[in-house]
C-alpha positions, 0 to 999 in steps of 0.5 A: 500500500503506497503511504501519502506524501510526506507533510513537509513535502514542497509543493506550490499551490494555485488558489482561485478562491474568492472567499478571502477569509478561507483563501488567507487561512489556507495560505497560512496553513501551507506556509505553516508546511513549508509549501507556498501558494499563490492566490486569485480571486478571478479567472482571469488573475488566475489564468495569467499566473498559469501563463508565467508560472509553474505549479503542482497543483490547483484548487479551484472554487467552481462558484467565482463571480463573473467566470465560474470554475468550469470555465477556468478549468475548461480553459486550463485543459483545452486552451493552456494545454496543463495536465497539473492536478486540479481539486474542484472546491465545491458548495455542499457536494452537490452532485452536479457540480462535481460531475461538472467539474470532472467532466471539465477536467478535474482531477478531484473534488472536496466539498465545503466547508473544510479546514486548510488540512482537509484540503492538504490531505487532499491535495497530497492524495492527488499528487500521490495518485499522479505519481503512481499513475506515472510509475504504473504506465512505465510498468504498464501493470498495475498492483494492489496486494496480489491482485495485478491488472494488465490494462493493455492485455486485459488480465486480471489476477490475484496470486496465480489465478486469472479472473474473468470480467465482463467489460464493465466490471473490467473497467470499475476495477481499472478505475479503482485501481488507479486511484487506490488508496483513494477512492472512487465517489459513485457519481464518478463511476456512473460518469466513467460508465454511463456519460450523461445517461446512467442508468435508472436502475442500481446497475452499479451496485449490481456490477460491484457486487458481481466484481466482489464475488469475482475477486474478493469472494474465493480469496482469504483477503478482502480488496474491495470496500464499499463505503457508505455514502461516498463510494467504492475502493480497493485497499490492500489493508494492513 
């Protein structure tokens, strides 16, 4: 199991946030970490920092004034051409605005109100998974415990044993395993599935436990979570 970065990792944050108040409370808590962070109260603030400067990450609140947060995010992926990780700032978590937000680009989301170590944590999960992904396409393998997933040829394994996946719970399995240890919020996984037409139906819960009784059900050790209210992951836990 990969362990978070460590906390007094350097890192440089973008800011767009137009809540003063919340925005000085986050900078002083990275400046607290020896991490830095600069700040924009505006797209068009922020969108010229990205221009001059470098970063590892952005925090971008999708409720701004004059140009919202899908706009900025849009233009930070299709216009600037940045793949640095962007987690959405959201009002209340409202399901829309995440789906939204991911389909703009995002890499992930917290919901309001948090505290500036809430969003750090998050933020250090995001530049984790990056990383791993980035190790994970050089090996082209990816591994959680015993279980491996060649995306390329399309094998499942768990110790010496292939497993056999319908094409949708190949792809639930893929998508839990690049952002394990994270995990993965329902809507997110309707979106990867589905678009914008998920099914009516409990199809995705269908699917997990159909995946569950693949890879976790003849095996001693669990992998596959459900957590209430949030969604799926898989963990090699400890």
């Amino acid at each position: 199991m990969l362990e978070l970065l460590s906390e007094n990792m350097c890192l440089r944050l973008l800011l767009i946030e137009d809540d003063y108040d919340l925005a000085e409370s986050i900078i002083d808590f990275m400046e607290s970490r020896d991490c830095s962070a600069d700040f924009a109260a505006s797209g068009k603030q922020a969108l010229s920092l990205l221009k001059d400067n470098i970063y590892d990450v952005i925090a971008l609140n999708i409720n701004l004034g004059r140009r919202n947060g899908f706009d900025i995010c849009s233009n930070i992926r299709q216009v600037l051409r940045l793949r640095i990780p962007v987690v959405i700032l959201t009002e209340g978590g409202g399901v829309s605005d995440i789906l939204n937000g991911l389909r703009c680009g995002a890499d992930d989301y917290i919901s309001k109100p948090f505290s500036p170590d809430d969003l750090f944590v998050r933020v250090q999960a995001v530049l984790e998974r990056q990383k791993r992904q980035k190790r994970q396409s050089i090996a082209d393998v990816f591994k959680v415990g015993d279980l491996t997933l060649d995306p390329e040829k399309g094998i499942v394994r768990r110790g010496e044993q292939n497993i056999r996946l319908s094409s949708v719970c190949f792809r639930i399995l893929l998508r839990l395993v690049e952002k394990s240890p994270g995990f993965v919020s329902r809507e997110e996984l309707e979106y990867d599935l589905w678009r914008d037409q998920p099914p009516m139906t409990n199809a995705l819960k269908a699917h997990f436990w159909t995946l569950r009784t693949r890879v976790d059900k003849p095996f001693n050790k669990q992998l596959l979570y459900t957590m209430r209210g949030r969604g799926y992951k898989i963990e090699d836990v400890i």
